[in-house]
N, C-alpha and C positions, 0 to 999 in steps of 0.2 A: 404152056402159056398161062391158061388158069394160074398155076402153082405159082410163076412171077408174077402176076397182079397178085395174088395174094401175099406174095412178100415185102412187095411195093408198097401195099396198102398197109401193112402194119409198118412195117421203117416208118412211113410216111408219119401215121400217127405219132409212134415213138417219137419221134423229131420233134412232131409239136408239143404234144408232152410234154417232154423236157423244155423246149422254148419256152411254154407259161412256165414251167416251175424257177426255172431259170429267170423269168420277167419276173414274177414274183419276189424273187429274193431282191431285187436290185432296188423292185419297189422298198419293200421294207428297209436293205441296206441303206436308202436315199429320207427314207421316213428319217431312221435312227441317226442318220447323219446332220439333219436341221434339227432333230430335237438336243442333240448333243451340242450344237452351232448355237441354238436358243440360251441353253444352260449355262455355257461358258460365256453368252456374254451376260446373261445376269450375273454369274460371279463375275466377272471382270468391273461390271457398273457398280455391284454391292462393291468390292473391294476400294474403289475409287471414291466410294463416297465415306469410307471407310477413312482414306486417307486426308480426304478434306476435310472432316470430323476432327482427326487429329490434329492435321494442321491448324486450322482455326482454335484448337484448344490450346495448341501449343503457343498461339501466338498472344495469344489472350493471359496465356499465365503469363510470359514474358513481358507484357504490357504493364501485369500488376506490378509484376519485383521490379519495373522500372518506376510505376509512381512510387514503390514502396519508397525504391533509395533516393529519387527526388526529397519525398516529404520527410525519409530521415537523415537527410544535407540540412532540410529545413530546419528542423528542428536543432540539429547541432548551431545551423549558423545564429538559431535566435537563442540558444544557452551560449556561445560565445558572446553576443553581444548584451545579453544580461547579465555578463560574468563581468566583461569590463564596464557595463554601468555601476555594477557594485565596486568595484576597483576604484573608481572614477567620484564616482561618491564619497567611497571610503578616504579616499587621497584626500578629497575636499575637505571633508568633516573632521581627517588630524590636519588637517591645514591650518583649519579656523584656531 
């Protein structure tokens, strides 16, 4: 009888033992799982503002090469009509 309580008594231990070492890990597993969960969404936030960086750039250049070709229509349509003011002058001046 001794002999099984003393067998009891160490299983018993054993068991718990292993249960903290066991709680243990799960803890840590559970730590390294939110600091991993933490990580990825800073990368995910960086990358997103990453994108809207871009985008905003992109659209800002497109904005210029749109005034560019505006102000260079402009400038065509105001040497087209100083071409035909000289035309038009010219015409007049072998008129006279």
């Amino acid at each position: 009888m001794k002999n099984l309580k003393k067998i009891a008594s160490v299983g018993l231990i054993s068991v718990l033992m292993l249960g903290m070492v066991a709680c243990q890990g799960k803890d840590n597993q559970a730590a390294n799982n939110a600091a991993n969960a933490e990580k990825n969404a800073v990368e995910e936030q960086a990358n997103a503002n990453k994108a809207e960086v871009n985008a905003n750039a992109e659209a800002e250049k497109e904005a210029i090469n749109n005034k560019a070709e505006e102000n260079k229509a402009e400038a065509n349509n105001a040497a087209a009509e100083n071409t035909a003011e000289t035309e038009n002058t010219t015409t007049e001046n072998t008129a006279k």
